[in-house]
N, CA, C and O of each residue as an XYZ file, in Angstrom:
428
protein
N       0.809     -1.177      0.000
C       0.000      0.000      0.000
C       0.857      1.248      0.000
O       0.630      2.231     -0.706
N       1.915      1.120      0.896
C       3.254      2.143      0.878
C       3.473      2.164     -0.333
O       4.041      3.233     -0.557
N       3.369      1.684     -1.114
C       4.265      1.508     -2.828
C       3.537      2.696     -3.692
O       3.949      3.742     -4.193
N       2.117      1.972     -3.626
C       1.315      2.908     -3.682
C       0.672      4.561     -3.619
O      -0.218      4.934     -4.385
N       1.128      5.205     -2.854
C       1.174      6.087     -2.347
C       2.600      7.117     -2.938
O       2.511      8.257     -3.395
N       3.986      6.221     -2.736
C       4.875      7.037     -3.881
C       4.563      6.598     -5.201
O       4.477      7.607     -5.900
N       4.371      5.666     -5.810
C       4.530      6.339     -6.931
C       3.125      6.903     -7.222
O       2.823      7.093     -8.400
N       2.523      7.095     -6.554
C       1.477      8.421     -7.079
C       1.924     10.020     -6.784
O       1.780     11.046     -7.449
N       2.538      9.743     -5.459
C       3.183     11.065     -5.375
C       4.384     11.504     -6.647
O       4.535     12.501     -7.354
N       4.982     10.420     -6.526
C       5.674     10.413     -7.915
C       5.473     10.652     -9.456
O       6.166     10.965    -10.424
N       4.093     10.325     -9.165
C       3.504     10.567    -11.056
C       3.404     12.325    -10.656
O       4.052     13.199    -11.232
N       2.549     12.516     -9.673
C       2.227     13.753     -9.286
C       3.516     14.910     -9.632
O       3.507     15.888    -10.380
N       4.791     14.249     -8.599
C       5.428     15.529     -9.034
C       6.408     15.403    -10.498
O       7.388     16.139    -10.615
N       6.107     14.585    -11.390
C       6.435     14.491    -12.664
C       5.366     14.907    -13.560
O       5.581     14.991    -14.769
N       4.086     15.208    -12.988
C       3.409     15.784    -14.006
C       3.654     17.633    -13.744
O       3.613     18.540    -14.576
N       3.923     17.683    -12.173
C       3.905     18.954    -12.146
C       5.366     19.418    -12.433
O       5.551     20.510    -12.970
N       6.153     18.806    -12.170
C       7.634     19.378    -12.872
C       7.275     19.276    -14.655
O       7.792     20.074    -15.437
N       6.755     18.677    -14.904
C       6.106     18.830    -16.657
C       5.618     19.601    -17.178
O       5.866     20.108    -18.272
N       4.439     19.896    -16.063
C       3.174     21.347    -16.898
C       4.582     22.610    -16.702
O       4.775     23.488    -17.543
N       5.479     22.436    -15.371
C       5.905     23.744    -15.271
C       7.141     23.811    -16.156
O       7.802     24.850    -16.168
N       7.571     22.520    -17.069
C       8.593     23.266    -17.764
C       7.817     23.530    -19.331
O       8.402     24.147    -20.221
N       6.705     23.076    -19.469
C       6.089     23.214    -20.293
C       5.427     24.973    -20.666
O       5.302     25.710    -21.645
N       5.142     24.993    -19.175
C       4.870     26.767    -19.080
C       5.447     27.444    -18.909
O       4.905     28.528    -18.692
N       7.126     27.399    -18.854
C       8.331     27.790    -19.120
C       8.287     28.266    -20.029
O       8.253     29.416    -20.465
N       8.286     26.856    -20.530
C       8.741     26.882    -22.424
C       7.791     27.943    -23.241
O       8.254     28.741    -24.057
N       6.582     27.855    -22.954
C       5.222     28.760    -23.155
C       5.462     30.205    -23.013
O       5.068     31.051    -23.817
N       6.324     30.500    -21.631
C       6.100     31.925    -21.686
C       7.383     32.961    -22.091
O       7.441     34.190    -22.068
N       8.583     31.736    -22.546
C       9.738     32.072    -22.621
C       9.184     32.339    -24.411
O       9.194     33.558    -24.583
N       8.826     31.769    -25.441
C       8.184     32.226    -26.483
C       7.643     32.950    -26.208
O       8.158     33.979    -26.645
N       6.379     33.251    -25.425
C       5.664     34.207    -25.552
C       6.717     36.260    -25.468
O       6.484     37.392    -25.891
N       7.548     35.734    -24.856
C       8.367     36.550    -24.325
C       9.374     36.898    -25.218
O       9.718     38.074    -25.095
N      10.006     36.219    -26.143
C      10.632     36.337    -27.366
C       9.638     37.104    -28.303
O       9.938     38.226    -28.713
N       8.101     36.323    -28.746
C       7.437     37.199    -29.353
C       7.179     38.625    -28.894
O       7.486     39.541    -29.657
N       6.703     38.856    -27.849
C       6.742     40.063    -27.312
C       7.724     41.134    -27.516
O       7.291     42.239    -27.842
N       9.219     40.927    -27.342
C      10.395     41.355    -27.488
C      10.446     41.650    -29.070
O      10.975     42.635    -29.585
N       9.913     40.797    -29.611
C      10.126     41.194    -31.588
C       9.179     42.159    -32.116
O       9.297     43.083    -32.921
N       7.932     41.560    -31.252
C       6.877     42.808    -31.708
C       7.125     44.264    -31.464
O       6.860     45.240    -32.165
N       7.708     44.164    -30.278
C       8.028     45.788    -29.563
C       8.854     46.423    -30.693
O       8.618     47.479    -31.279
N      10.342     45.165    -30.967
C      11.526     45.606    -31.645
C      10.903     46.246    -33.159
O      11.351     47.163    -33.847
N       9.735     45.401    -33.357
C       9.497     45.600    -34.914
C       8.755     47.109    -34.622
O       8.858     47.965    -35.501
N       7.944     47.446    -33.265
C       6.553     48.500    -33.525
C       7.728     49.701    -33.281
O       7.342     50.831    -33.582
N       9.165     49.587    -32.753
C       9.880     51.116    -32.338
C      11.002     51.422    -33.942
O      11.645     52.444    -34.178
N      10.925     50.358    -34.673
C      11.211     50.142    -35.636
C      10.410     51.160    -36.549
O      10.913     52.140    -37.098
N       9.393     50.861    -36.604
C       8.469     51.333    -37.950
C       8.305     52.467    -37.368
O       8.313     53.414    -38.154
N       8.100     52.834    -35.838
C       7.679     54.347    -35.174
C       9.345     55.398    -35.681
O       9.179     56.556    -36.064
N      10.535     54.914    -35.619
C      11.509     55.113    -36.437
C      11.425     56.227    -37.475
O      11.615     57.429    -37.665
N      10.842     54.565    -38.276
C      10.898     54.749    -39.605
C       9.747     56.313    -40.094
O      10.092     57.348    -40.664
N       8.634     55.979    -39.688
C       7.576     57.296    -39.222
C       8.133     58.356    -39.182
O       8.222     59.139    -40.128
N       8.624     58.527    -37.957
C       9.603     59.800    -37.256
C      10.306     60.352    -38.285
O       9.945     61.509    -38.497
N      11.194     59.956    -39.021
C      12.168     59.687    -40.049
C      11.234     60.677    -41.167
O      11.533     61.821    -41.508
N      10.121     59.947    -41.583
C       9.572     60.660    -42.950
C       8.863     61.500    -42.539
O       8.540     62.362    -43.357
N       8.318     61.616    -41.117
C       7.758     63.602    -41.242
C       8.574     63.827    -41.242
O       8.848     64.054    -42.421
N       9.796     64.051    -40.374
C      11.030     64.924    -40.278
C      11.417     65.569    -42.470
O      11.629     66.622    -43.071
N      11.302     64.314    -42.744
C      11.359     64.707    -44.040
C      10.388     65.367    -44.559
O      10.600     66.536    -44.879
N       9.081     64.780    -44.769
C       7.800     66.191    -44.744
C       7.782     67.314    -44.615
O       7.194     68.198    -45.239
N       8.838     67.338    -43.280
C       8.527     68.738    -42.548
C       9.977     69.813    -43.285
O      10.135     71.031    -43.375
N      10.661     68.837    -43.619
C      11.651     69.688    -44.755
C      11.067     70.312    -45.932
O      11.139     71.490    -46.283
N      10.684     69.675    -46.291
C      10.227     69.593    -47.872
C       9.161     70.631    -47.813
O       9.294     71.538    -48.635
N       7.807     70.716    -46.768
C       7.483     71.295    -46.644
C       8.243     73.077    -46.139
O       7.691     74.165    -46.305
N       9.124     72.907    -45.743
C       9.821     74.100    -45.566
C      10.154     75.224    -46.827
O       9.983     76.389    -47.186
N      10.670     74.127    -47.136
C      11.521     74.179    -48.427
C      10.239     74.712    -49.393
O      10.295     75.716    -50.104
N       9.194     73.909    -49.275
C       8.049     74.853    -50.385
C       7.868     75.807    -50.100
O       8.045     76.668    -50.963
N       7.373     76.272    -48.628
C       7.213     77.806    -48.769
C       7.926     78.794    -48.958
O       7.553     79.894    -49.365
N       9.700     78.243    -48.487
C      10.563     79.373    -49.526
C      10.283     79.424    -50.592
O       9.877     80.464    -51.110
N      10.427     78.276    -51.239
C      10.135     78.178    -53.217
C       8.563     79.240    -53.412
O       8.082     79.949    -54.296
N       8.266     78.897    -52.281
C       6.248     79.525    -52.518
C       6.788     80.997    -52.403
O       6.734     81.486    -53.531
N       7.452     82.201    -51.198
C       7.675     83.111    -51.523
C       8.645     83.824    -52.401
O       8.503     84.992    -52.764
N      10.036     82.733    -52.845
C      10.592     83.014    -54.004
C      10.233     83.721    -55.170
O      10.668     84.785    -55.609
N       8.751     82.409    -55.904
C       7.734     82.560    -56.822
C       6.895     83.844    -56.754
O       6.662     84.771    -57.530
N       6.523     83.498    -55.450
C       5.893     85.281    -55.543
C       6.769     86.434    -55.985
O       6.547     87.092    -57.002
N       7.574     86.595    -55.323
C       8.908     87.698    -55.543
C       8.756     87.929    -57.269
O       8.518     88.962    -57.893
N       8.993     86.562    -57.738
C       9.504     86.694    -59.293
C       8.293     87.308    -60.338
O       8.399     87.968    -61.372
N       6.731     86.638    -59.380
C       5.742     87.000    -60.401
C       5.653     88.487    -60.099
O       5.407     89.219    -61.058
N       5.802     88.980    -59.022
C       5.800     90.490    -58.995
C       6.911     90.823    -59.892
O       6.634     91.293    -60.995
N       7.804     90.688    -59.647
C       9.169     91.433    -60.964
C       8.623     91.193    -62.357
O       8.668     92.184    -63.086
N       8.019     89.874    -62.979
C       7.718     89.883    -63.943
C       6.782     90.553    -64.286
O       6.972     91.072    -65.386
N       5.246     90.924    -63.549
C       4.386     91.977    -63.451
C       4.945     93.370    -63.530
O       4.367     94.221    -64.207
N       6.219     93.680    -62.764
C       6.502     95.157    -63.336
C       6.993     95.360    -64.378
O       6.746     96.411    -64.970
N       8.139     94.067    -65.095
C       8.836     93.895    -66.057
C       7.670     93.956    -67.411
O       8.080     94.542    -68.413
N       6.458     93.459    -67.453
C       5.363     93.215    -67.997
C       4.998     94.945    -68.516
O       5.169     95.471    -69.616
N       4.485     95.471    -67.337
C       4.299     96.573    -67.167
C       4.992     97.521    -67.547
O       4.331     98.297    -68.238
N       6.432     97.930    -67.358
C       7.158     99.005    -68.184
C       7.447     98.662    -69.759
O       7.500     99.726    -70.375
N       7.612     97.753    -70.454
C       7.513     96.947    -71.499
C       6.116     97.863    -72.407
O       6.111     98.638    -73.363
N       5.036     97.277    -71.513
C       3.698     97.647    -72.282
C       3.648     99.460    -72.156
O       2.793     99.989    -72.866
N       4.406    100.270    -71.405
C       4.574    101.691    -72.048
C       5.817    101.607    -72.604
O       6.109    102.666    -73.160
N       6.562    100.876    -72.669
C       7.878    101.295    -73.864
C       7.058    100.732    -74.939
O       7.132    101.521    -75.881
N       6.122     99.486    -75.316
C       5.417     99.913    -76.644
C       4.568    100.807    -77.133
O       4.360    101.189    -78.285
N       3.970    101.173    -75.812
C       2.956    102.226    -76.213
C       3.405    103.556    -76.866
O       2.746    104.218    -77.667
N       4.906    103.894    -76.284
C       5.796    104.661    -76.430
C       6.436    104.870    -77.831
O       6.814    105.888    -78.411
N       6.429    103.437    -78.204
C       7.291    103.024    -79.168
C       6.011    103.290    -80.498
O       6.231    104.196    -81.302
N       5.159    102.736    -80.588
C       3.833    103.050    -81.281
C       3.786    104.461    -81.387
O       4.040    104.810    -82.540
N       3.573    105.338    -80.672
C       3.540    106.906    -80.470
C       4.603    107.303    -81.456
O       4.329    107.906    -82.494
N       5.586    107.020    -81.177
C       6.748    107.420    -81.865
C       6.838    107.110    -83.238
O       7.414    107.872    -84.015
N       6.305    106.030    -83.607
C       6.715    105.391    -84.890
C       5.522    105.998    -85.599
O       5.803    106.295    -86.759
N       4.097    106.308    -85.201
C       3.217    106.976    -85.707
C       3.609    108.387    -86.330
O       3.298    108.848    -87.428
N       4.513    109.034    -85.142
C       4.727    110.612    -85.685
C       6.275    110.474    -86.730
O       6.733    111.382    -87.424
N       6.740    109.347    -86.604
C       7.376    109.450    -87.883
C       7.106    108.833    -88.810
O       7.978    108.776    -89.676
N       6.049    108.237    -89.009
C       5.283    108.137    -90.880
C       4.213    108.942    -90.996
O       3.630    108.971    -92.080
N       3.690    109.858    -89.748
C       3.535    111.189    -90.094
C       4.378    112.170    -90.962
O       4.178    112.744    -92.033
N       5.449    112.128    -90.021
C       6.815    113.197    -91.015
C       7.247    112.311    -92.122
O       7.185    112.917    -93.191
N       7.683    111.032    -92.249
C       7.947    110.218    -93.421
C       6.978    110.708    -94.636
O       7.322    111.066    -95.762
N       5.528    110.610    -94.027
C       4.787    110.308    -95.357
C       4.695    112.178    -96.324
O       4.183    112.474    -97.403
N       5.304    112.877    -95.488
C       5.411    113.894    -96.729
C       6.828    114.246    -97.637
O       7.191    115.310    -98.137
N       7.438    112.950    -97.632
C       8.849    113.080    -98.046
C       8.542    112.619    -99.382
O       7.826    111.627    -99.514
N       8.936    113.139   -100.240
C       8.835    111.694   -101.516
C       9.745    110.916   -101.280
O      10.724    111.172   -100.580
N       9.374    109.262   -102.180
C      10.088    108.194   -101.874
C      11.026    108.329   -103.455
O      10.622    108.955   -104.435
N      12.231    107.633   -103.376
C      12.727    107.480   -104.490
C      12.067    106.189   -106.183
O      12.707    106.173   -107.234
């Protein structure tokens, strides 16, 4: 009956030295996965970080180019502008000399 009694205690603590290296084994994966997921999510948060920073260049960078552009369309607007009285000018002028031309005889 003594016999009895160990090896049940015996199955007993071989099942429980079992489940517990079993739930070892269980949480030591779980724990590796955990560790990769993190590694992978500070990874891509990185990678994120990384391309606004670039966004936020680029975006910089446009609104110089944006008030550059302005600058130039104003110069070209005045450039536009003195142009259209040097023809108007130029018209005026060329009128009053085939005014005076046209009483010359031609050869």
């Amino acid at each position: 009956m003594l016999v009895y009694v160990w090896v049940t205690l015996a199955v007993s603590a071989a099942v429980v030295v079992g489940t517990t290296v079993f739930a070892l084994g269980r949480g030591l994966t779980a724990w590796r996965a955990f560790r990769r997921l993190r590694r992978h999510a500070f990874d891509g948060l990185d990678d994120v970080s990384r391309r606004v920073m670039g966004i936020e260049r680029r975006l910089a960078t446009a609104g110089a180019s944006a008030a550059r552009l302005d600058r130039a369309r104003a110069e070209l607007q005045d450039s536009l502008a003195t142009a259209a009285v040097l023809a108007s000018a130029f018209g005026e002028a060329r009128t009053v000399v085939s005014r005076v031309t046209g009483f010359m005889p031609r050869k």
